[in-house]
C-alpha positions as CSV (number, residue, x, y, z in Angstrom):
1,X,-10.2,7.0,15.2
2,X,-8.7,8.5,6.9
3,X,-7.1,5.7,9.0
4,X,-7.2,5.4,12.5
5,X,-5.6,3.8,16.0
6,X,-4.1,4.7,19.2
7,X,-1.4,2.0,18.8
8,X,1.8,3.3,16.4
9,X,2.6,0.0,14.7
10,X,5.7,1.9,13.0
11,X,8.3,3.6,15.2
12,X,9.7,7.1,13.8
13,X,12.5,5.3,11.6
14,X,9.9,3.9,9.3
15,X,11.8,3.2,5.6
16,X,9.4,3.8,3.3
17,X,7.1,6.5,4.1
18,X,6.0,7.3,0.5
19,X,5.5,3.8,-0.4
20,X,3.5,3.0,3.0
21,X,2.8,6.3,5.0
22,X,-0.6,4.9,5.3
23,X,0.0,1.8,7.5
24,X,3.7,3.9,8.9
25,X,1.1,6.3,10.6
26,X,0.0,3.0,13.0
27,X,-1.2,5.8,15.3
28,X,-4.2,6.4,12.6
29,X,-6.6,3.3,12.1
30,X,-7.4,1.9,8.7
31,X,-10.9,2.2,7.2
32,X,-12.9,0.4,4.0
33,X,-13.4,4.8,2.9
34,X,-9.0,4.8,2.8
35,X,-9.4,2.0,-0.5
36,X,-12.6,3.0,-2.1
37,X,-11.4,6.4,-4.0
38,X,-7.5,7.0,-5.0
39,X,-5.6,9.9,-3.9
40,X,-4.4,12.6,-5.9
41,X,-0.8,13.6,-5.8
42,X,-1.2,16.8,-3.3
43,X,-3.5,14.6,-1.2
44,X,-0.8,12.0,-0.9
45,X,1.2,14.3,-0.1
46,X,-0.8,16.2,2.7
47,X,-1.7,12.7,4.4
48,X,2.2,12.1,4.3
49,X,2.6,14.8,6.3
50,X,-0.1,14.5,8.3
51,X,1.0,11.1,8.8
52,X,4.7,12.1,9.7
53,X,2.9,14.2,12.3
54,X,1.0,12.1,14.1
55,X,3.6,9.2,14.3
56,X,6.2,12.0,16.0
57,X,3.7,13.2,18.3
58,X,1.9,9.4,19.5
59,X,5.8,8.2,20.2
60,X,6.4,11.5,22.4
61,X,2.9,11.6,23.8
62,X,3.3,7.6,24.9
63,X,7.0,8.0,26.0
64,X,6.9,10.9,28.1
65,X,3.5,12.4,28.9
66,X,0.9,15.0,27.5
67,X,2.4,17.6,29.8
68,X,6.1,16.9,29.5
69,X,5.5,16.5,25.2
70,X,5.6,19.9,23.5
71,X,4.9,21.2,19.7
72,X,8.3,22.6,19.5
73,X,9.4,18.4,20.0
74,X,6.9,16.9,18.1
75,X,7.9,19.6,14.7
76,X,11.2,18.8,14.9
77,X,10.9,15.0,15.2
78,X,9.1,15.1,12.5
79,X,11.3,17.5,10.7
80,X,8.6,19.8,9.7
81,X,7.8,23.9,11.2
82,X,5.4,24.9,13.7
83,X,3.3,26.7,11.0
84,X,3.2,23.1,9.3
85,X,1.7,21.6,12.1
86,X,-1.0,23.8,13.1
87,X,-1.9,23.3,9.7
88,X,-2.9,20.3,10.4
89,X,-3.9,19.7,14.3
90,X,-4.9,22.2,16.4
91,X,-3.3,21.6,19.6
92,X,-1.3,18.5,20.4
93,X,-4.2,17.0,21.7
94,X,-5.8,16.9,19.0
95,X,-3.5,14.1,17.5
96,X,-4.9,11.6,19.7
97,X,-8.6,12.9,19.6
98,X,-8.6,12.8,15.6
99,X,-7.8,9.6,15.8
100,X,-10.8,8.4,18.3
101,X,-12.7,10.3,16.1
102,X,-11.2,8.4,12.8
103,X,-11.7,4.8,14.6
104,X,-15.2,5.8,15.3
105,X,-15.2,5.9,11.2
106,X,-14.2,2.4,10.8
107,X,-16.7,1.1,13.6
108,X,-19.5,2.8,12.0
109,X,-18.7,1.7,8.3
110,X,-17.9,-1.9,10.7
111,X,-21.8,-1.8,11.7
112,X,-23.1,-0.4,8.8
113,X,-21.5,-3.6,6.9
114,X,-23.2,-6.2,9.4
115,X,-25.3,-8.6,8.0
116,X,-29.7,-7.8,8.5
117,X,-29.9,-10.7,10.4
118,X,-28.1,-10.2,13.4
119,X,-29.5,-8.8,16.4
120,X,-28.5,-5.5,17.5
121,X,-26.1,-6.3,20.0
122,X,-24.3,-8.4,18.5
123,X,-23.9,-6.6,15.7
124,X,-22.6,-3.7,17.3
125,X,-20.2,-6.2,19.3
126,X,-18.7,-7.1,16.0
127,X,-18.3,-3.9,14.7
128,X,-16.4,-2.9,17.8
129,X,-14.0,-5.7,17.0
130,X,-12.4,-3.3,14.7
131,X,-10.8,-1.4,18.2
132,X,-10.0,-4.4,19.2
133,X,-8.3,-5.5,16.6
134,X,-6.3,-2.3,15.8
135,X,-5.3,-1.9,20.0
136,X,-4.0,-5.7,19.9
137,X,-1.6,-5.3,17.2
138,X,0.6,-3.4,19.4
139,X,-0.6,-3.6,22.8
140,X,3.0,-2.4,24.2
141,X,2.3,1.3,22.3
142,X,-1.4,1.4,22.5
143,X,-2.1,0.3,26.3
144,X,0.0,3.5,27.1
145,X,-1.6,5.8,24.9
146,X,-5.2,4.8,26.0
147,X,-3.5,5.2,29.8
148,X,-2.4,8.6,28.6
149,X,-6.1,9.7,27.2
150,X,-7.8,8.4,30.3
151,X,-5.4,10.2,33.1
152,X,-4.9,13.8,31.4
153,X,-8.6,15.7,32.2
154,X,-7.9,17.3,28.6
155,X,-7.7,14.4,26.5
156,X,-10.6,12.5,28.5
157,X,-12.7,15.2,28.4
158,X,-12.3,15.3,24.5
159,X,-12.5,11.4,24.5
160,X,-16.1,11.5,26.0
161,X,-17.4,14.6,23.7
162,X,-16.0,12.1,21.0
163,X,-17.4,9.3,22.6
164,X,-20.6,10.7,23.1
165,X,-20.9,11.6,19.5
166,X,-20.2,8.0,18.2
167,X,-22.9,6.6,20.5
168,X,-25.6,9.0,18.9
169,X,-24.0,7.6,15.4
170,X,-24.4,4.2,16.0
171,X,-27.7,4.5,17.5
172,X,-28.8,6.0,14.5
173,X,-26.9,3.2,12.7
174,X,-28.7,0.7,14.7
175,X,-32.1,2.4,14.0
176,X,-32.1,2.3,10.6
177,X,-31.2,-1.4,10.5
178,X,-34.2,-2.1,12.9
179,X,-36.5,0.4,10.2
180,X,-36.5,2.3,13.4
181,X,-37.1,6.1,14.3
182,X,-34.0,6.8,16.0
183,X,-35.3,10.5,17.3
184,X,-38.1,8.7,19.1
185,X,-37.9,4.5,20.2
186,X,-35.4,4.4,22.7
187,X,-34.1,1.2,21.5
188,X,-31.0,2.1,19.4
189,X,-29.9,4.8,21.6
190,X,-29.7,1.9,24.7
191,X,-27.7,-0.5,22.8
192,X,-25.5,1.8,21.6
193,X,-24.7,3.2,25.4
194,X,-24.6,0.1,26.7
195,X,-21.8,-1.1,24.1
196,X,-19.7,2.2,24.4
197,X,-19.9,2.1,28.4
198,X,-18.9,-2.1,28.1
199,X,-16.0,-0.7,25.3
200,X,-14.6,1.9,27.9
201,X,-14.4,0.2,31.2
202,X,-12.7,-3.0,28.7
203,X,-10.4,-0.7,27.5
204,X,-9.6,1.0,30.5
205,X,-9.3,-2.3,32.2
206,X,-6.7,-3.8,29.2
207,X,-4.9,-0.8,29.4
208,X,-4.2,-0.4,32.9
209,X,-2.6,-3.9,32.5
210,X,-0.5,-3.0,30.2
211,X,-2.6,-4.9,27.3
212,X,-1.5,-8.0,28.6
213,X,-4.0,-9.2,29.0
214,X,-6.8,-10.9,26.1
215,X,-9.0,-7.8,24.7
216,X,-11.3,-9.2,23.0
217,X,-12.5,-11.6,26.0
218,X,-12.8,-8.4,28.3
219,X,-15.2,-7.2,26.2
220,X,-17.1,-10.7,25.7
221,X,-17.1,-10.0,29.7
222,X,-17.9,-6.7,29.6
223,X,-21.3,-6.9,27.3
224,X,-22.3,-10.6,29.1
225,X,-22.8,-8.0,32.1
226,X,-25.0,-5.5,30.6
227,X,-27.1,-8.5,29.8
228,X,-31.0,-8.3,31.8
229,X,-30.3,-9.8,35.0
230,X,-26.5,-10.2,34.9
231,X,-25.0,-9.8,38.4
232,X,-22.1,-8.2,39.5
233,X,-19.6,-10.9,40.1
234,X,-18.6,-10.8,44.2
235,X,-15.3,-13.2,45.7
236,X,-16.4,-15.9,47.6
237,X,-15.2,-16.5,50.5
């Protein structure tokens, strides 16, 4: 989900990758943790490449498919050897799955920074704002990523393990703003499957309209109808 997002706000010509690799690597979401310590020189220089990486691989991935993108492509668009980049993903799915995982960072450190006296849904609806934010920027390079994650069985599957593991993180988030026992009152662990199942079908729904269409409001939507005793909107007539 180290910075975070499945929208590359830079394309692969960015001029000044030393100076702003960070923000280049628009793929990656931004979190308070990438401001609170500075880097040293060889760190730098690893998240350059790193970053280099994943900006090469999210503009193949988005442009031509999971299946149809290969390692050999994404190395030499990023002018870098193989060895180089299983240094630093695993497989090329991995890309996009680190980042869920890094944007799952910045919603939890989003949550964790809500003030005490909201209530627990709205808190975590306000931490989530942090997706929604970061996929609006640039909804013409994220909607097609997201597409991508939810139609290949790989990256879904590594999605909802991913997905799964922020819900458990946020419940126990949510618990210990309540002065809760997240192992045992079932509380925290409902609101924080309701708000991941009311982030996913939003998403899925923006993305599958080619993000045209307002985010944020599909997620206002989405959480309204998880309320007790919403009903499922039916056309009349």
């Amino acid at each position: 989900m180290p910075s975070v997002a499945l929208s590359v706000k830079q394309d692969l010509k960015c001029p000044e990758w030393h100076a702003r690799s960070r923000r280049c690597y628009g793929a990656l979401m931004r979190t308070s943790s990438d401001v609170l310590l500075p880097l040293s020189l060889a760190e730098r220089k690893r998240q350059l490449v790193r970053d280099q990486l994943g900006v090469a691989a999210l503009h193949l991935l988005a442009g031509q498919g999971y299946e149809e993108t290969t390692v050999e492509q994404i190395v030499a668009a990023a002018g870098v050897s193989r060895r180089t980049f299983f240094r630093y993903f695993k497989s090329k799915e991995d890309v996009i799955v680190e980042s869920v995982g890094d944007l799952g960072s910045a919603i939890r450190a989003e949550l964790a920074a809500r003030p005490a006296r909201e209530s627990p849904q709205a808190a975590i609806r306000a931490a989530l704002s942090v997706a929604v934010d970061e996929l609006t920027a640039e909804p013409a390079k994220a909607a097609p990523l997201i597409r991508l994650v939810f139609d290949t069985p790989a990256l879904r599957r590594r999605y909802l393990e991913r997905q799964s593991i922020l819900q458990e993180e946020l419940a126990v988030e949510l618990a210990r703003r309540e002065g809760l026992d997240a192992g045992t009152d079932l509380g925290p662990a409902l609101v924080a499957g309701v708000a991941i199942a009311a982030f996913d079908v939003a998403i899925a729904s923006w993305s599958r309209h080619d993000g045209v269409r307002d985010l944020g409001a599909l997620m206002d939507e989405a959480f309204a109808r998880t309320s007790p005793g919403a009903a499922v909107r039916r056309k009349s007539g």
